[in-house]
VOGU-3710 file (C-alpha; in Angstrom, 3 decimals, decimal comma):
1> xxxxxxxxxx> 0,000/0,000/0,000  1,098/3,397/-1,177  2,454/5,391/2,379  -0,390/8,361/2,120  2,528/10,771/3,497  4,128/10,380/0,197  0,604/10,679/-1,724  -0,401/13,634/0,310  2,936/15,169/-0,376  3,278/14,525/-4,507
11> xxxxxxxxxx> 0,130/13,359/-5,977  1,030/14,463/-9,425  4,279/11,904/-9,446  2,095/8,983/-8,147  -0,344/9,557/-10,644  2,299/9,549/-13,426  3,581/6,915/-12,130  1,054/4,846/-12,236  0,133/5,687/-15,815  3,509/3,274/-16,495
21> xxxxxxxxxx> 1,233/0,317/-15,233  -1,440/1,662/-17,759  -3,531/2,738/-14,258  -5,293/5,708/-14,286  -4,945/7,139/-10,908  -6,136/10,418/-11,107  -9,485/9,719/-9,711  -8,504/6,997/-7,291  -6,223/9,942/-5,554  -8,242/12,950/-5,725
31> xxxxxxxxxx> -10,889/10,772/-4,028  -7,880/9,520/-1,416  -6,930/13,293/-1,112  -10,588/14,372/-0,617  -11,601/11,400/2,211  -8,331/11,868/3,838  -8,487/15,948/4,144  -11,993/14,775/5,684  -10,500/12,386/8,243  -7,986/14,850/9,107
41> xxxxxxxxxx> -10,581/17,745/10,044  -12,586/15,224/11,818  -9,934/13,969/13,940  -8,859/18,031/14,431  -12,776/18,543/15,806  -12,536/15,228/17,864  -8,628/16,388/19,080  -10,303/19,704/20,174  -13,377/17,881/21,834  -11,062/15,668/23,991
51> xxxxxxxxxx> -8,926/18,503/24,922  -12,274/20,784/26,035  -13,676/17,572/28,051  -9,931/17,125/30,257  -9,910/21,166/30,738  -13,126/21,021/31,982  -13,307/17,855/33,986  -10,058/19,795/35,568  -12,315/22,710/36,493  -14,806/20,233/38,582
61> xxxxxxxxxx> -12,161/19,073/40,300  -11,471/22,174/41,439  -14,856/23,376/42,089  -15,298/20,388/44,067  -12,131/21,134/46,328  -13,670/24,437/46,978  -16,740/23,619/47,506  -18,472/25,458/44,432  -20,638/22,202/43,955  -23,732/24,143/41,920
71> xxxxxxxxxx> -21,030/25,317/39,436  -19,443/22,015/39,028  -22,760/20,468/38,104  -23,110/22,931/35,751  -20,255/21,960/34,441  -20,836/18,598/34,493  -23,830/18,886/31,768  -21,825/20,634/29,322  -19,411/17,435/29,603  -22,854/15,029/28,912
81> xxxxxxxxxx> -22,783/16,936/25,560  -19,204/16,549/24,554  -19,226/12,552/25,133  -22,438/12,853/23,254  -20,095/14,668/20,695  -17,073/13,009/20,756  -18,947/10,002/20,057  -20,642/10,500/16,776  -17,249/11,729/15,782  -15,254/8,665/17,036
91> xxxxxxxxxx> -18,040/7,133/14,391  -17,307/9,040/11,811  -13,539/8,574/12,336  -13,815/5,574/11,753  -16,043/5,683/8,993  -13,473/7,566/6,830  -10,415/5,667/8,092  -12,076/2,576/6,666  -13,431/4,395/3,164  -9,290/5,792/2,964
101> xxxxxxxxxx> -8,154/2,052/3,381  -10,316/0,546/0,807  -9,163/3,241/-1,765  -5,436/3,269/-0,789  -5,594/-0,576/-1,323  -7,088/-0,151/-5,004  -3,920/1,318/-6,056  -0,730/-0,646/-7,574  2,375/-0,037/-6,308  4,237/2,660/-8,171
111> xxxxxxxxxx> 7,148/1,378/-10,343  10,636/2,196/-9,740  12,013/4,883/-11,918  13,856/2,641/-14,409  10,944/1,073/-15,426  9,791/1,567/-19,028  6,386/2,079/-20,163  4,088/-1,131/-22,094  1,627/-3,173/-22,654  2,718/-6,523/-23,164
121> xxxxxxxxxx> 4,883/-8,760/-22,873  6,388/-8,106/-26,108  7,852/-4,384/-24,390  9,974/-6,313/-22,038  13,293/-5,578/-21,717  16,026/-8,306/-22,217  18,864/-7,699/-20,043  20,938/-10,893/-20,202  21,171/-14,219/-21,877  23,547/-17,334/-21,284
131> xxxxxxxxxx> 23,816/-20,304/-23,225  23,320/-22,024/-26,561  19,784/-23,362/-27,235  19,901/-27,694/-28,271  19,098/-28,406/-31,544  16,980/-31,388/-31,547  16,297/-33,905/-34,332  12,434/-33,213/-36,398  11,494/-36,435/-33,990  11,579/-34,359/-30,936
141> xxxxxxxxxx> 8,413/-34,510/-28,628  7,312/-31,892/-25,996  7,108/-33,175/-22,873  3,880/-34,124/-22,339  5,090/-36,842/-25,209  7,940/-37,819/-23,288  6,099/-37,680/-20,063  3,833/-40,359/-21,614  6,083/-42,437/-23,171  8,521/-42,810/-20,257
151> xxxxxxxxxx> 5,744/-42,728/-18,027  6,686/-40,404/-15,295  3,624/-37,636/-15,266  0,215/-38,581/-15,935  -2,096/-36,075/-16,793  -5,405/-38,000/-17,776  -5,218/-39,491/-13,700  -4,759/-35,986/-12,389  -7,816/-34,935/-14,014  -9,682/-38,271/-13,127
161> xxxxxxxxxx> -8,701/-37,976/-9,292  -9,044/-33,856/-9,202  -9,185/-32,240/-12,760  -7,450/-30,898/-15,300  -4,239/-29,007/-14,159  -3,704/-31,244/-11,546  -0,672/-33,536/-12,687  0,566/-37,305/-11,178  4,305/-37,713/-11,223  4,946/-41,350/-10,711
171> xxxxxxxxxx> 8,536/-43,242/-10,895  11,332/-41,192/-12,314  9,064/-38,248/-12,455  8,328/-38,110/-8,729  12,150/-38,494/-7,974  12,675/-35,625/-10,399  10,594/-33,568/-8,382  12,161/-34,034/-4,799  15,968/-34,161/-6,270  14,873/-30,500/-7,985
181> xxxxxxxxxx> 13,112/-29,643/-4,458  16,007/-30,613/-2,744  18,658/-29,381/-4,874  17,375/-25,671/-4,851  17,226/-26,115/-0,985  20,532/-27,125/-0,729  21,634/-24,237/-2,600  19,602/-21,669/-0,763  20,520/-23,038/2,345  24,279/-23,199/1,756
191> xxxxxxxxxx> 24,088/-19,413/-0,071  22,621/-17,822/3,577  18,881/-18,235/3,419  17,004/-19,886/6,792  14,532/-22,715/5,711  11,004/-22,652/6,401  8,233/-24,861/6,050  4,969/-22,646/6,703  1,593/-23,561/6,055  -0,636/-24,336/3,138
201> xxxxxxxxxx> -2,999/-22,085/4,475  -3,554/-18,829/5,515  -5,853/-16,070/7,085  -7,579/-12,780/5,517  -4,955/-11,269/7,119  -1,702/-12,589/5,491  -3,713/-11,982/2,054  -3,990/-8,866/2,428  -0,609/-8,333/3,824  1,488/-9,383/1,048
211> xxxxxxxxxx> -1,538/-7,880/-1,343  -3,272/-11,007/-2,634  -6,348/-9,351/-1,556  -8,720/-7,664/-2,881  -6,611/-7,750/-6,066  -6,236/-11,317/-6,874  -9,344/-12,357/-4,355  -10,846/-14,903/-7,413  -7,737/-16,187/-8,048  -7,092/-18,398/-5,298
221> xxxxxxxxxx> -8,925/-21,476/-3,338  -10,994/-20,124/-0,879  -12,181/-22,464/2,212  -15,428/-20,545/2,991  -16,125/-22,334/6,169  -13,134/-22,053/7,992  -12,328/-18,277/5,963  -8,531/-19,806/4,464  -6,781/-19,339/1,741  -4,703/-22,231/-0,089
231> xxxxxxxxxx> -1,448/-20,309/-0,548  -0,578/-18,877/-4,636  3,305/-18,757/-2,843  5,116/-19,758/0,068  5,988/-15,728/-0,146  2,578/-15,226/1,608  2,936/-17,100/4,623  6,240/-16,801/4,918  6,666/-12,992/4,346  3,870/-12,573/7,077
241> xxxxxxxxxx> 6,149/-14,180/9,818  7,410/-10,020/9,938  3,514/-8,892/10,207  3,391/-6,280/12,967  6,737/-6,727/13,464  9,474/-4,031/15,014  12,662/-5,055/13,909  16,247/-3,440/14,490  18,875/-2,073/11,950  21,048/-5,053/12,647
251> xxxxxxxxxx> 18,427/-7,471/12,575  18,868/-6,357/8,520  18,961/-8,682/6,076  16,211/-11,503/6,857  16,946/-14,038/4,078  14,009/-17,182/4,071  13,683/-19,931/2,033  10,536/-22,417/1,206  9,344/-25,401/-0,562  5,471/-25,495/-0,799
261> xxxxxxxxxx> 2,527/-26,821/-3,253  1,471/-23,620/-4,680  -2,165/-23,526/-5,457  -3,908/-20,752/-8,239  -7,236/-20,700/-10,208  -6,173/-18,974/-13,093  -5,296/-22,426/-15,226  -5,569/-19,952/-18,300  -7,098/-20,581/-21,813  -6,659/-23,826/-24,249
271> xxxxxxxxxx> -4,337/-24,650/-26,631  0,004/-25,433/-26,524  0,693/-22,483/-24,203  -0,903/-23,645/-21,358  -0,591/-27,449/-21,846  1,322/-30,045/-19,908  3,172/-28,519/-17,084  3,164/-25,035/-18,840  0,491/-23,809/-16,489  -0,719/-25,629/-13,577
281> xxxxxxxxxx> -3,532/-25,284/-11,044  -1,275/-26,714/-8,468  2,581/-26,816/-8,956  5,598/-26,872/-6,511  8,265/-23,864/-6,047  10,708/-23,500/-3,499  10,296/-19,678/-2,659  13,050/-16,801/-1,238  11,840/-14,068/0,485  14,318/-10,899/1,636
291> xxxxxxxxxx> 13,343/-8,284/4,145  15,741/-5,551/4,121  16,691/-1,737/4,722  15,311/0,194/2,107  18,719/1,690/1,276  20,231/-1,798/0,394  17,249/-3,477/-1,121  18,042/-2,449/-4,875  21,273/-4,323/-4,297  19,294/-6,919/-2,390
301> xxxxxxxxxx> 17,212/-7,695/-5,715  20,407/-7,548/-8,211  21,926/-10,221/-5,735  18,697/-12,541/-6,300  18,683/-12,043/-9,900  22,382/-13,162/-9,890  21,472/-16,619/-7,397  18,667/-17,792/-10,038  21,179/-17,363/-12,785  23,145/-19,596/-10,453
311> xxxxxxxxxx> 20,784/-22,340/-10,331  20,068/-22,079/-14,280  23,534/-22,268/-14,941  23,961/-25,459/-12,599  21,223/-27,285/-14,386  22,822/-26,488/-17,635  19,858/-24,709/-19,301  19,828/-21,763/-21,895  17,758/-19,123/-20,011  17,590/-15,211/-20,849
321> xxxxxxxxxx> 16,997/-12,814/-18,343  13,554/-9,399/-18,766  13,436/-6,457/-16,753  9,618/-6,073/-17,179  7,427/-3,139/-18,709  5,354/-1,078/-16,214  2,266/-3,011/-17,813  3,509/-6,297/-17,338  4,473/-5,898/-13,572  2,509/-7,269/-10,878
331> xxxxxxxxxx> -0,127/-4,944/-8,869  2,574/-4,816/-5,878  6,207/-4,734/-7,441  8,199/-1,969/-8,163  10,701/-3,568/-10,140  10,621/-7,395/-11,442  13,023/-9,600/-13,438  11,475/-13,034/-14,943  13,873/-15,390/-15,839  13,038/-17,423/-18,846
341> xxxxxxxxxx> 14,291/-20,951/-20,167  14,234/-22,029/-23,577  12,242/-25,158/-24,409  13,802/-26,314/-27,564  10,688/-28,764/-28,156  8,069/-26,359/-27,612  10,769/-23,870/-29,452  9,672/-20,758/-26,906  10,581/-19,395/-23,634  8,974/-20,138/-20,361
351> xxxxxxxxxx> 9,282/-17,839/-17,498  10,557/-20,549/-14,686  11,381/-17,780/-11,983  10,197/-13,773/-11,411  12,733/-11,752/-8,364  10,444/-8,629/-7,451  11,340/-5,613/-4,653  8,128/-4,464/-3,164  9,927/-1,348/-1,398  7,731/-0,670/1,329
361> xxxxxxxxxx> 4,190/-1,516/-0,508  3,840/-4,541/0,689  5,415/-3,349/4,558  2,801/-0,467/4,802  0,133/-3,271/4,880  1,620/-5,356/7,342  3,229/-2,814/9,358  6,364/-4,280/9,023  9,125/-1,811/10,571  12,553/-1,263/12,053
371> xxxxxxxxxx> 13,464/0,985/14,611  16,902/2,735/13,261  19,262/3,288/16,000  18,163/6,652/16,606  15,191/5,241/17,694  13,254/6,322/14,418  10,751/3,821/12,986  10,650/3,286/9,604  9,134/0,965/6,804  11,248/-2,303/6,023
381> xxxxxxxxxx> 11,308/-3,125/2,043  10,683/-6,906/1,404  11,779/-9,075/-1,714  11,010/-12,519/-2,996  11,518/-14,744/-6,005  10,785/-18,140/-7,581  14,217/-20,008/-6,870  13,160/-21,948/-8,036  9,358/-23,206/-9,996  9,066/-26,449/-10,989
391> xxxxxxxxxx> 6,645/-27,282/-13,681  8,449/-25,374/-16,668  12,031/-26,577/-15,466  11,044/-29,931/-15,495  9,617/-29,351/-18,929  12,993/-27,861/-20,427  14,682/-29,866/-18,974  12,861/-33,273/-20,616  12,617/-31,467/-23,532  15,983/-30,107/-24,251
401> xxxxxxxxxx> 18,052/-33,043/-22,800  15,833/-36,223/-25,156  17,967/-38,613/-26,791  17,692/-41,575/-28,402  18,436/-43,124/-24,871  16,540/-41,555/-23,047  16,549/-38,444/-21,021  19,680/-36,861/-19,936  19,647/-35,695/-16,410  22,374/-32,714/-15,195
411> xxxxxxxxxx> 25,072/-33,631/-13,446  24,545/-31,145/-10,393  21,126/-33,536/-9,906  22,102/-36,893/-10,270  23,584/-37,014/-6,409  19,721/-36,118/-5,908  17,733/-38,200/-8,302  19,972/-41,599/-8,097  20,285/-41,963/-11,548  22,015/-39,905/-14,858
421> xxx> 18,650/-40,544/-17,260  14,884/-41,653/-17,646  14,888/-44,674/-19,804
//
């Protein structure tokens, strides 16, 4: 959420902005501007009401000492009044505070000033790219092909037990999965980051806090009866551990890591873009989340954008890396890099990992802080990134490594899988 000192103080900048994420703001903040000018003349009237009620209840004390009780009854009406007051306008404090939440909350985060404007995907920027893409013979498959014929996913069983976007990974495949888990643990783990294993679940509360809600309320699985979420990220619940949190300069830099099932709605549309493991209505990532001091968190995000590299480069894949377009960003970032893989089959990139700072958007919701050692409290800026997401790596990496063997696996993996290829 946008910090309304920073609103209230250049709404012209926010506002352009904004436009970058093709968000028209103008109205959004004149209305913020108009309900919080509002609030602050209410809370002026109710300031001035509290102050008149302690000068006066000091005056009845007084009368009382000296006896003057007639006077300090008088008094003591003209204080039935100001309650009377100071209630309707503790009602109408609250009121407004509410109505400036729920607009404040309907507006994106602005983007960092580097950011370029677009549309599409098409306007990102590509920054960096590493390795040579395979050439593969005309009998290449994609790897819902291979995933058949070495049988290691099963698709048609995922949608018989659940539905479509709901894959099996049996044998080879399974392993594949927990060596890949368990390989970009390792790597986390060893490069600084504390392992967590949250829950699957969370409240209204964490949604909100890392901005899920109200913006992407019908994309995720909602238990009505118990009011939970199934988590889109392990960022969500594991970001929230800092939610209404104080912490100290020196606490600075927080550096988490987690494997979870990740569960979204948005499966997408038909066709070759979306099939196999390309998009999933339940996939597994292994998540790294940053909270840091907002002068070091730009440094912070280059450092995550270098790790993924890291892991792409360890699994031997040709990847490329986008500095996104204002109107392909998320609602929350202020700067994002995706990091793409080639899939030689499918002959396209898939984005297998986004790294996104947040600044102090996502902090202002949770009240995350730090108290500097001047005893000044502050907004933290938080970070995360996919470090990394299975379904696509697993496809690039059946696709691009087929042979007439079989299916080549890297050599940073096979301590983790047991075995060098699927056969």
């Amino acid at each position: 959420m946008i910090q309304l000192s920073i609103l209230r103080n250049d709404p012209k900048a926010i506002i352009e902005k904004l436009a970058l994420k093709n968000f028209n703001a103008s109205d959004p903040v004149d209305k913020i501007l108009k309900c919080d000018e509002d609030r602050r003349i209410v809370q002026k009237t109710l300031d001035d009401n509290y102050a008149e009620s302690n000068k006066i209840a000091k005056a009845i004390g007084e009368y009382y000492k000296t006896g003057k009780v007639q006077e300090a009854n008088q008094l003591k009406e003209t204080t039935v009044s100001l309650k009377e007051n100071a209630k309707n306008l503790e009602e109408q404090l609250k009121n407004l505070e509410a109505n400036l939440n729920s607009l404040l909350v309907q507006l994106p985060n602005p983007p960092h000033s580097s950011i370029k404007p677009g549309k599409t995907p098409e306007d990102n920027e590509i920054v960096y790219s590493e390795g040579e893409i395979p050439a593969l013979p005309e009998t290449a498959m994609p790897h819902w092909d291979l995933a058949s014929k070495y049988n290691i996913i099963d698709f048609e069983l995922g949608n018989k037990i659940t539905g479509a976007g709901f894959p099996v990974y049996k044998g080879k495949g399974a392993k594949l999965q927990r060596a890949l888990i368990n390989f970009f643990l390792d790597n986390a783990i060893e490069a600084g980051f504390t392992e967590i294993q949250p829950p699957l679940m969370v409240n209204e509360a964490s949604a909100y806090g890392t901005g899920q809600l109200p913006d992407k309320d019908g994309q995720m699985y909602f238990a009505q009866i118990d009011n939970l979420y199934l988590i889109p990220t392990a960022e969500v619940p594991v970001t929230n551990i800092y939610r209404d949190v104080i912490l100290k300069e020196k606490d600075f830099p927080i550096k988490n890591v987690a494997y979870s099932s990740c569960f979204r709605r948005e499966a997408g549309s038909y066709g070759k873009d979306v099939r196999g493991l390309n998009r999933l209505h339940q996939f597994d990532k292994v998540e790294i989340v940053e909270i840091q001091h907002p002068d070091k968190s730009y440094e912070t995000l280059e450092e995550m954008r270098q790790y993924v590299c890291g892991l792409l480069r360890k699994l031997e894949l040709p990847f490329r890396v986008l500095k996104l377009c204002g109107g392909d960003m998320s609602f929350t970032s202020a700067l994002t890099y995706d990091m793409e893989v080639y899939s030689a089959a499918q002959k396209r990139w898939l984005e297998v990992s986004s790294v996104s700072n947040f600044e102090s958007y996502q902090a202002n919701r949770m009240k995350l802080r730090y108290k500097t050692d001047d005893g000044k409290i502050n907004f933290a800026h938080t970070l995360n990134g996919s470090a990394l997401a299975l379904p696509r790596i697993v496809a690039s990496l059946l696709e691009n490594n087929q042979t007439e063997k079989g299916i080549l696996i890297p050599k940073a993996l096979v301590k983790y899988t047991g075995f060098d290829v699927i056969d």
